[in-house]
C-alpha positions as CSV (number, residue, x, y, z in Angstrom):
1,X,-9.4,5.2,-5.5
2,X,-6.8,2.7,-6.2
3,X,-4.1,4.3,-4.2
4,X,-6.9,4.7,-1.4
5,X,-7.2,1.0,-1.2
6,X,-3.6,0.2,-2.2
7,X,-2.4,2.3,1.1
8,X,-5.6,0.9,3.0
9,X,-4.4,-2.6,2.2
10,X,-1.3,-2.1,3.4
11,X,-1.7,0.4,6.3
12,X,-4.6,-1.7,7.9
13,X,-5.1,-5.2,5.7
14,X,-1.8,-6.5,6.7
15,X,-2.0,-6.6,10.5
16,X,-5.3,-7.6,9.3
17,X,-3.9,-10.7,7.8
18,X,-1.3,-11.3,10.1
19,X,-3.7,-11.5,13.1
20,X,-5.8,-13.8,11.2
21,X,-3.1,-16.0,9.7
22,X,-1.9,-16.7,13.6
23,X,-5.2,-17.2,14.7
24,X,-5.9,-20.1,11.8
25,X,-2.7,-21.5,12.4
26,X,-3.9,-24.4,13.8
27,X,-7.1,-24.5,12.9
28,X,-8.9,-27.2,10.8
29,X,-10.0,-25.4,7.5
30,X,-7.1,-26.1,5.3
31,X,-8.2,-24.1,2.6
32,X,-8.6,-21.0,4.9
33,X,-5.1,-21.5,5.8
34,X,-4.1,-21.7,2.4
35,X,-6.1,-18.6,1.5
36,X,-4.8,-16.0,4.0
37,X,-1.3,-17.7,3.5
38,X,-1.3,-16.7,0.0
39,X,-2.7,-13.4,0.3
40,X,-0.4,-12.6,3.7
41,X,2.9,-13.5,1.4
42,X,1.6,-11.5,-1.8
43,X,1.4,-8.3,0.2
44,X,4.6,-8.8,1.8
45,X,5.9,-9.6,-1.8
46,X,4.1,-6.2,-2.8
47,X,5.4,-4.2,-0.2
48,X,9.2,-5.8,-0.6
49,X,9.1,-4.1,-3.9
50,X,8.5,-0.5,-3.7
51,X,10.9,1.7,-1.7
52,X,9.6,3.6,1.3
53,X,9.6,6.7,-0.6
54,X,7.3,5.5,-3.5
55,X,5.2,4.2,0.0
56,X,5.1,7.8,1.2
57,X,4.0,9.0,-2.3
58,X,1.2,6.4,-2.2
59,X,0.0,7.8,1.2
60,X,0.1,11.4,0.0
61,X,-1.7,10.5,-2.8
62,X,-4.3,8.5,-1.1
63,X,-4.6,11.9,1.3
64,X,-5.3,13.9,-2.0
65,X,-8.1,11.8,-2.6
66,X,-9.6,11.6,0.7
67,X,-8.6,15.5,1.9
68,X,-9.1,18.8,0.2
69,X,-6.3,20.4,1.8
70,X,-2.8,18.8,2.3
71,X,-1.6,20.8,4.9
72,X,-0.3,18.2,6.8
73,X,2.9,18.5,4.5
74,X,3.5,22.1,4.2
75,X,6.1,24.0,7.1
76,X,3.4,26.8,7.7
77,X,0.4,25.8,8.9
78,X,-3.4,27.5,8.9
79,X,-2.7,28.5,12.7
80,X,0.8,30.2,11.7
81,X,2.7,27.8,13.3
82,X,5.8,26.2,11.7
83,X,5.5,22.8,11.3
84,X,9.1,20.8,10.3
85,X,8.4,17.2,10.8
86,X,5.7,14.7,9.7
87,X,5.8,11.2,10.8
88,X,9.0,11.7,12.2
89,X,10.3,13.1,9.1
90,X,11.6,16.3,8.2
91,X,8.9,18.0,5.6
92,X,11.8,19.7,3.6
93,X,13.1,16.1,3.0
94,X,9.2,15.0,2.0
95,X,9.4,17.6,-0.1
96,X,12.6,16.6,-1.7
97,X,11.5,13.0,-2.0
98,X,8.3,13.3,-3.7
99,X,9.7,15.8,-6.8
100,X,12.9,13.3,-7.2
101,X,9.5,10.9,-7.3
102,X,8.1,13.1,-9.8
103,X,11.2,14.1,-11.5
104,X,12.4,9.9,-12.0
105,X,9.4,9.2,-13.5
106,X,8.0,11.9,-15.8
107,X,4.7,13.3,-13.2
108,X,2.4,11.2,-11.6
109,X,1.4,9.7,-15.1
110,X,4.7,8.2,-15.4
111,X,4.9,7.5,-11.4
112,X,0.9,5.6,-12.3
113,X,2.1,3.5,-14.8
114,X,5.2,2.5,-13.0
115,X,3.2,1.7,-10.1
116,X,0.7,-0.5,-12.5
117,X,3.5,-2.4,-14.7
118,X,5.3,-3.3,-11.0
119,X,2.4,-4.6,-9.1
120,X,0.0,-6.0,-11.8
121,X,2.0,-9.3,-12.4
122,X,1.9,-9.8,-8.6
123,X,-1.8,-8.8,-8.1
124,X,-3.0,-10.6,-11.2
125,X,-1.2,-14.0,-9.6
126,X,-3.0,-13.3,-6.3
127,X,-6.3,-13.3,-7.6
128,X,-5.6,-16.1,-9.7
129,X,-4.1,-17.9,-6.9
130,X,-7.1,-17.0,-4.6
131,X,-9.5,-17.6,-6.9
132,X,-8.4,-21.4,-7.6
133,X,-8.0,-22.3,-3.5
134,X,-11.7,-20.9,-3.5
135,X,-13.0,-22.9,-6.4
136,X,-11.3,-26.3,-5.4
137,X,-13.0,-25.6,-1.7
138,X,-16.3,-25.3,-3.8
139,X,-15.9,-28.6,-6.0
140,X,-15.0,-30.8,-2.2
C-alpha cells in the first residue's frame, strides 16, 4: 500500500497541491499558506530525488498491487496483438530498466529499503513540519 499512495501522491496530490497553493495565494489564512507551501515543496523535494526509472518502478509496483495481471507491460497481449510501447516507451526498454532496478539493488527487498532510507528523512521533516504549523494554528 505504500507504493499505492506514494505513486497516488505524486500522480494526482501534486496538481492537487499546486491548484490549491495558487488558489491560497492571496488569501488571508496564513497558516494555510504555510501548510500547502510546505507540503507542495517536500514532494517536489521527493520527487527531485529519485530518477524517472525508480518513478516507473514505483508505478509498476503500485499496478501489482492494484491489478492481478500486468499485461500492460508485456509485447503480446491477451488479444494476440503485439504491443511495443507503453507511455510512449518502448516495453523492451521497460523491461531493461526495471531488472538493471532489480539487479542495482539486490530484488525489490533491496529496491524497498533504498526507497525507505531515501525518503524517510524527508517524510519524517514533513510531518514534523506539518504537524508544528498545525499546532501553533491551534494554540492562536
Amino acid at each position: 500500500m505504500y507504493y499505492v499512495s506514494l505513486n497516488q501522491l505524486m500522480k494526482e496530490g501534486v496538481p492537487y497541491v499546486e491548484n490549491v497553493t495558487r488558489l491560497l495565494k492571496n488569501g488571508e489564512n496564513k497558516h494555510l499558506k504555510e501548510w500547502f507551501n510546505t507540503l507542495q515543496n517536500s514532494l517536489y523535494k521527493i520527487k527531485e530525488l529519485l530518477p524517472e526509472n525508480e518513478w516507473e518502478y514505483i508505478e509498476y509496483k503500485r499496478h501489482n498491487v492494484c491489478h492481478i495481471f500486468q499485461n500492460q507491460y508485456e509485447q503480446i497481449q491477451d488479444s494476440g496483438n503485439i504491443k511495443s510501447n507503453r507511455n510512449n516507451k518502448k516495453i523492451t526498454e521497460i523491461d531493461k530498466n526495471f531488472q538493471s532496478i532489480l539487479l542495482k539493488y539486490k530484488l525489490d527487498d533491496g529496491f524497498d529499503k533504498h526507497i525507505t532510507t531515501t525518503l524517510y528523512p524527508i517524510l519524517n521533516d514533513l510531518y514534523n513540519e506539518l504537524k508544528r504549523i498545525h499546532d501553533e494554528e491551534q494554540n492562536m
